[in-house]
N, C-alpha and C positions, 0 to 999 in steps of 0.2 A: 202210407207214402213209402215208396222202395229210401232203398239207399242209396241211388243213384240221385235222386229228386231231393232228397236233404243233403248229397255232397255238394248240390249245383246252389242251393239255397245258400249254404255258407260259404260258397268257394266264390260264387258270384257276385257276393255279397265284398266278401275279402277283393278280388278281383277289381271292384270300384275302389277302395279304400288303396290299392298297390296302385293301382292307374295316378290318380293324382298325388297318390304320394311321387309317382314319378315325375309330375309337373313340380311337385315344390321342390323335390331336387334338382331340376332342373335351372330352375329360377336361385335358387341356393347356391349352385356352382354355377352362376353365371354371376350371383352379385359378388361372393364372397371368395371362389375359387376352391382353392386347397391351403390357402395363406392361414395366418393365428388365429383371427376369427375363426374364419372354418375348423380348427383342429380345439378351439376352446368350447364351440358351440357344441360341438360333437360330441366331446368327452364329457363337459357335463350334462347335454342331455342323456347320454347311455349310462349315467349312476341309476337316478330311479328310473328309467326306461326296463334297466337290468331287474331292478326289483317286483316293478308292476307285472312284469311276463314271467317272474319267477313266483307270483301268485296268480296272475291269469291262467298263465298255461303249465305252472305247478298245481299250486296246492287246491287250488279251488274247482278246476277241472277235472281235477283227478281224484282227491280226495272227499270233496264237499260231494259231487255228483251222486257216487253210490249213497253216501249214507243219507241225504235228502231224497234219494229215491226209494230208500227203503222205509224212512220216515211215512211218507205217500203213503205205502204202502200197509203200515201199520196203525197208522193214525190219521188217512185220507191229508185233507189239506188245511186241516185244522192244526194236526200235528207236527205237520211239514212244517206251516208258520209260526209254532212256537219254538219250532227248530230253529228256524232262522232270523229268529229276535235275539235266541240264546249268543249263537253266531256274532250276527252282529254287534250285539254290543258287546262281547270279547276283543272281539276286530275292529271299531270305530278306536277303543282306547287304545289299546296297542300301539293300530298307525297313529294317533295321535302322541303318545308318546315320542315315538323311532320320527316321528316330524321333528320335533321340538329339539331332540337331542343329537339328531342331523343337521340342523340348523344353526348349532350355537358349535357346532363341531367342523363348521366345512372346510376350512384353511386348514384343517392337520387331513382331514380326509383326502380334497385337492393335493397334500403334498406325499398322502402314505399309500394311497388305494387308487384314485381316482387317474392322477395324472402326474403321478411321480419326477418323469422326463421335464415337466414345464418350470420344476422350480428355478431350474438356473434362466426364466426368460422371466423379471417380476412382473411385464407388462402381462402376457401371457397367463402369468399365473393367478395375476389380481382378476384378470377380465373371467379367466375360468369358475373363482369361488364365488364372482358376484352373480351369472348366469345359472350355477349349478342352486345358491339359495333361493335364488328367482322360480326355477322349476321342481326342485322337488318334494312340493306338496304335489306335483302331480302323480304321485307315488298312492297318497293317499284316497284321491277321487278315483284312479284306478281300480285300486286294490277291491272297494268297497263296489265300483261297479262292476269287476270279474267276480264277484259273489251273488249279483246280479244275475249274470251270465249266466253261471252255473243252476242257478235257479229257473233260468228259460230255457236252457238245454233242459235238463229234467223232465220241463214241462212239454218239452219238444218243440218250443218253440225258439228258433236260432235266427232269424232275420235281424231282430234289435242289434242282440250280443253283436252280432257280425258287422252289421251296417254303422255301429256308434263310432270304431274309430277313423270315418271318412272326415267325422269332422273336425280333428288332427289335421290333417292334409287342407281342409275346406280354407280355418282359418289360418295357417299358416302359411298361403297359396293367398291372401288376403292381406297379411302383413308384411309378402314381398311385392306384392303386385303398389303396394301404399308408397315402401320404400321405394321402387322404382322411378312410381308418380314424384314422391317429394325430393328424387336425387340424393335419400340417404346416405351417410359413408359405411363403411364394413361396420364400422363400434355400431353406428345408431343400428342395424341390422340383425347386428347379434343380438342387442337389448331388445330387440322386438319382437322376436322368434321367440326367446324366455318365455315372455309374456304371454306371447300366444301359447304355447304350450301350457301354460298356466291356464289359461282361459279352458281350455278348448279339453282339460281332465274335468272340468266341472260341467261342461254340457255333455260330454259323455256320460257323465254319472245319472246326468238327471234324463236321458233319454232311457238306457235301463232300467233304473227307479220307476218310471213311465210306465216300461211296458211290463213290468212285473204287477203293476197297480192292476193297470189292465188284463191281467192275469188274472185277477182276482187274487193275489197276493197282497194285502196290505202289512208293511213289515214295521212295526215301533220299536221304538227303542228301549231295552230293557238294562238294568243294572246289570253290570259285568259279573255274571260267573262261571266259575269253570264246574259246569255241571259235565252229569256224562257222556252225555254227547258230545259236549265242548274238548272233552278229556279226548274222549276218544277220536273225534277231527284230529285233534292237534299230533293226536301220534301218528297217524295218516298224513298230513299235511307237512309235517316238515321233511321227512326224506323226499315226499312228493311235490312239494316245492322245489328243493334242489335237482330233483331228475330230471320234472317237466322244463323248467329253465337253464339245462345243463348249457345248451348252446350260448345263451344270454353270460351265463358264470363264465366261461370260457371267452366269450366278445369282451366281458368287463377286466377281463386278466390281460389281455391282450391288447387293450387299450390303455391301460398301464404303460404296456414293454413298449408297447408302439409309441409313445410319448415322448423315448427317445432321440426320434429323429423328424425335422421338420416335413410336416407334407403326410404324415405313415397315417395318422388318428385317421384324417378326412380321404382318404384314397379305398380304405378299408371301408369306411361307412357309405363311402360313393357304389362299388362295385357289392354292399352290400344290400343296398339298394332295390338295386335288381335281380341278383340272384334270389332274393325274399320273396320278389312274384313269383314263381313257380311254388318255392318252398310255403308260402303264406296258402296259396289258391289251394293247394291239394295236399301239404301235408296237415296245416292246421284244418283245413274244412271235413279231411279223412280222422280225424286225433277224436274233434267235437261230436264229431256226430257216433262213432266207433266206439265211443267207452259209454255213453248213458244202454245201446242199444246193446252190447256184449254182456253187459251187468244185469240187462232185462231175463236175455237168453238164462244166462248161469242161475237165478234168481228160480228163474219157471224149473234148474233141471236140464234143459234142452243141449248141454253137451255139445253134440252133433252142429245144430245151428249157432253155435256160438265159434263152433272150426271152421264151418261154412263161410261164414262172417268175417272171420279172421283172413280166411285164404282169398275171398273176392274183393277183399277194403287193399290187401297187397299185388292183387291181379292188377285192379285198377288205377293203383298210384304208380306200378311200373309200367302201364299201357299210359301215361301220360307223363314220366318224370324222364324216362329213359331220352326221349329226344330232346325235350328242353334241356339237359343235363349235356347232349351232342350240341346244341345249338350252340349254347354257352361257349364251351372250349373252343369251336371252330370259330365263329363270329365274335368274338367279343369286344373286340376292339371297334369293328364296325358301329355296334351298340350304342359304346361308349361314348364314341366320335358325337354319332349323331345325338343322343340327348344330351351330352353336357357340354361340349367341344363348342365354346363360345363366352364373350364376356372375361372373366378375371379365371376362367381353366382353359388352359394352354394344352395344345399337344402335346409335350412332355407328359404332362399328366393324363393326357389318355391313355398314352404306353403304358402307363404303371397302372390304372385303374385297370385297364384292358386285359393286362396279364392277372391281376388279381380276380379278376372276374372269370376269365378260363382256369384257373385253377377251382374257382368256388362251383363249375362244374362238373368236376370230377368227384366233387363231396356231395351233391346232389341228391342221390337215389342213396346212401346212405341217412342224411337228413330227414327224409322223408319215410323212408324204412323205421326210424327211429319213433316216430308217431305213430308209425302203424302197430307197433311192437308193443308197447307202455301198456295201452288201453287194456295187453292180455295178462297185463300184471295188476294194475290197476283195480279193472273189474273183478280182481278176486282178493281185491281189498291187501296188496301185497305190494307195497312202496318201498319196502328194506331193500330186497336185488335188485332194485333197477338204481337205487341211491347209491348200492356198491358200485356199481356198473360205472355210475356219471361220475365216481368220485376217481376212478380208474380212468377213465375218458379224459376229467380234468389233469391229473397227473403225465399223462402223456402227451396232452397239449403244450400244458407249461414247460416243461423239458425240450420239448422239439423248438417249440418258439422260441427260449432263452437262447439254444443251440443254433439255430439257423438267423434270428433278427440281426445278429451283428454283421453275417455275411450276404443275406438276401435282404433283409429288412420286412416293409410291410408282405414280400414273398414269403416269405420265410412264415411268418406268422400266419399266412393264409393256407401254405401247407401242415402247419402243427394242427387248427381244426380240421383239416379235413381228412387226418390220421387218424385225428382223436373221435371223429363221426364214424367211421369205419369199424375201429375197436370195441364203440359203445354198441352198433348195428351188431356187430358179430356175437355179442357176448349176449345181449337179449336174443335175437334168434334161438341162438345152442342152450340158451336155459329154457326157453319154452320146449323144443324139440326132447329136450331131455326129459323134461317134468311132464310128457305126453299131453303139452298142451296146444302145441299143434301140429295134428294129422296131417301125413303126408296127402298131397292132392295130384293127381295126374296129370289134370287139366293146365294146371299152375306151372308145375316141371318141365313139360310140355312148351308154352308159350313163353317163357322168358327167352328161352338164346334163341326164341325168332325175334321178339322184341328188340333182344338187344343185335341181332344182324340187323335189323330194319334202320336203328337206331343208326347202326354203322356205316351203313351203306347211302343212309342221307348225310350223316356227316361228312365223306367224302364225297357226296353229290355236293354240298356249300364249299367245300374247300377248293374245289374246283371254280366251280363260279364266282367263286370271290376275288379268286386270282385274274378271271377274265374281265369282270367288273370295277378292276383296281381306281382305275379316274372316276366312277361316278361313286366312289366311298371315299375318297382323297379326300384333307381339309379342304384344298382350294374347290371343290365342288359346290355347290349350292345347294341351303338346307334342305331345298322342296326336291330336289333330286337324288341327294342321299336319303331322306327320306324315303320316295317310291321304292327305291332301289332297295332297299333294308325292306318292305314291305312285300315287295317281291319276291326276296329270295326266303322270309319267312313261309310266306304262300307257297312257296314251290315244295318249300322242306316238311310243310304239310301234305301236302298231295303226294311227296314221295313216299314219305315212313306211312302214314296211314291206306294210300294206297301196298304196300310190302306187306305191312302187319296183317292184313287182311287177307293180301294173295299166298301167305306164309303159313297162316293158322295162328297167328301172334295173338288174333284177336275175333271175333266173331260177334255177331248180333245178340247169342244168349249170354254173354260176357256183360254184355252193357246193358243188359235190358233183366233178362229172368233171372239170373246169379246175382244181381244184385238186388231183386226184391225181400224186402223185410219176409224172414223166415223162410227164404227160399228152401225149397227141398233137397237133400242130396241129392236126388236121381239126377237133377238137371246137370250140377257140375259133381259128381261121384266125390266123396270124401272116405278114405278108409285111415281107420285110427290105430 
């Protein structure tokens, strides 16, 4: 299977799970707005939200994958799964532990870590620690099923991993559609999202469980030891935890600062929203699939197809980030209007989402750079520089936010990540570059500043018509009319950039098709090291 056909299997996959997550935000900011609900529900959903992606798309991603594939390799799939009893029953106690003493700890956490800004409101602050106990055992069904994950990645199978967290969206999109029907007020709404997130880590878990069974994987539980594999994960896993979740460490600091001011948590989480779809569809579906299959290459020797690999997984995350990352900036407000701009979110707050959202696309193409980047440290079993890297990332976020939130607010805080994404892109580049690990490519050189003219030139093709279009994107417009009209000028901004990319040399047929098959040749896209 190329590597075009397993980025569309997990992007596609992610791509359904964004969709309706865009309905329950929709339905979210229409019951609850941007009011205390909305800024309680948020913040303590993002505590273990922060944690489960700091082991999904940390340590177990990253770390777990080589060494269970080298397992494979050494001891077929017998020794793989005594790997991953070892694993798990380290890992079932642990979270179970970090549950218990999360749990009996949340009112000093809500007032030191979580949500600082809410102490001086006790309504606010009571409603925060009783949702945040509510949800984070989902921390736990998480964690154990991105261990899952990693285990089907390996085995090269990604549909499960991918598809499991639609049903996050399914039932949460079930317990507003309830509140609707029964007239709930904002409190019964928050108390019912909790729940549902509660629910809804546990059928995740067991649809991975599932398909790992189905694998031919049965996994039991063993006594907790730190044998040497388990030793040697853990030294792996925790720099690589912090890396792969820099973004999330960075969201949960800022959620903090943000708690200062009414409206800031839920504005941030709104416009984060949807900048996640692009960033979810192709940088996590580029990250999954680019480390199990780099670590292959390096493993066999192959060198050469491992720079291949490297330079066509960033051909093609720029031949698709660069104009969503245009679209953003230009249209966002439009965006915004139309999905959420009804019910208890006001215009006001689409301004402030709106701008937060064109901002979070000028962070874009480093975000996603950022996943491209990891996997080359990663697969060579090297978690220390990219930990320095995020801890450097985190530093300059929290400075710029502390500096700018008093005067911009949740702006302010959305330009500190998107400093702090640029600094962390720059500094992995120039150390692979440096460490000759990855060869300069022609072809690559070549097609970015068409990419990014094409990028340009559609952007000022929406900026234009946007201003022409003004009345049929106005609030007073009607939703099915803003609707087409947003779907319009989306289809146009397609047809332009991808008609440029093409007539420019941005992009071509062997780009999409032969450069990205597993083990493609040099000859097709020349690689000189």
């Amino acid at each position: 299977m190329s590597l075009l056909k397993k980025f569309a299997t997990v992007g596609g996959a992610t791509l359904g799970s964004r969709v309706f997550g865009f309905v329950r935000e929709m339905l979210m900011a229409s019951a609850v707005g941007t009011g205390p609900v909305a800024d309680a529900f948020n913040a303590a959903f993002r505590f273990p939200n922060t944690f489960r992606r700091l082991f999904a798309e940390g340590a177990f991603n990253s770390a777990f994958v080589p060494l269970f594939a080298k397992e494979i390799d050494a001891g077929g799939m017998e020794g793989a799964r005594r790997f991953s009893e070892e694993v798990f029953g380290v890992l079932f106690t642990v979270l179970l532990a970090i549950t218990i003493v999360m749990e009996l700890s949340m009112p000093l956490l809500v007032r030191t870590v979580i949500a600082p800004g809410f102490s001086d409101d006790p309504v606010k602050f009571d409603l925060t620690v009783r949702l945040a106990t509510v949800m984070f055992p989902y921390l736990a069904c998480m964690s154990l099923a991105a261990m899952m994950g990693g285990m089907l990645n390996s085995l090269h199978r990604y549909f499960a991993a991918a598809i499991a967290p639609v049903f996050l969206n399914f039932i949460l999109i079930g317990v507003l559609a309830l509140a609707w029907w029964k007239d709930y007020d904002a409190l019964d709404v928050g108390l019912g999202l909790s729940w549902g997130v509660m629910a809804a880590g546990v059928v995740q878990l067991a649809i991975v469980w599932g398909a790992v069974r189905h694998a031919g994987m049965k996994i039991g539980f063993r006594r907790p030891r730190l044998t040497a594999n388990v030793k040697r994960l853990l030294v792996l896993a925790l720099p690589a935890a912090i890396t792969g979740g820099i973004t999330q460490v960075n969201l949960l600091i800022n959620t903090a600062i943000a708690s200062g001011a009414e409206g800031a948590v839920s504005s941030l989480v709104y416009a984060d929203r949807i900048y996640q779809l692009p960033l979810g569809v192709i940088g996590i579906a580029v990250a999954t699939v680019l480390l199990p299959e780099l670590a292959r290459a390096l493993r066999g020797g192959a060198a050469t197809e491992a720079a291949n690999l490297q330079n066509r997984s960033v051909e093609f995350v720029l031949f698709l980030t660069l104009p969503a990352a245009a679209a953003l900036l230009v249209m966002s407000e439009p965006i915004v209007r139309l999905l959420y701009e009804r019910g208890n979110f006001h215009a006001d707050s689409t301004v402030t989402v709106g701008a937060i959202l064109g901002l979070y696309g000028l962070g874009l193409p480093a975000f996603v750079l950022i996943k491209a980047f990891i996997p080359g440290f990663f697969a060579r079993e090297d978690t220390r520089t990219p930990m320095i890297f995020a801890g450097i990332s985190v530093l300059v976020n929290v400075t710029l936010a502390i500096t700018l939130f008093p005067k911009l607010s949740a702006l302010g805080i959305a330009t500190a990540e998107i400093v702090a994404g640029w600094v962390n892109a720059g500094l992995l580049f120039f150390t692979l570059v440096k460490r000759g690990h990855w060869g300069s490519d022609k072809p690559l050189l070549k097609r970015i500043p068409r990419l990014v003219l094409s990028a340009g030139l559609m952007a000022v093709a929406l900026h234009y018509a946007i201003a022409f279009l003004g009345p049929q994107l106005a609030s007073s417009a009607a939703t099915a009319i803003k609707a087409a009209t947003v779907a319009a000028l989306v289809l146009a901004a397609m047809v332009i950039y991808f008609g440029l990319a093409f007539a420019t040399g941005g992009a071509d047929r062997s780009m999409l098709t032969r450069a990205l098959k597993r083990g493609a040749k040099p000859k097709a896209e020349p690689v000189s090291e």
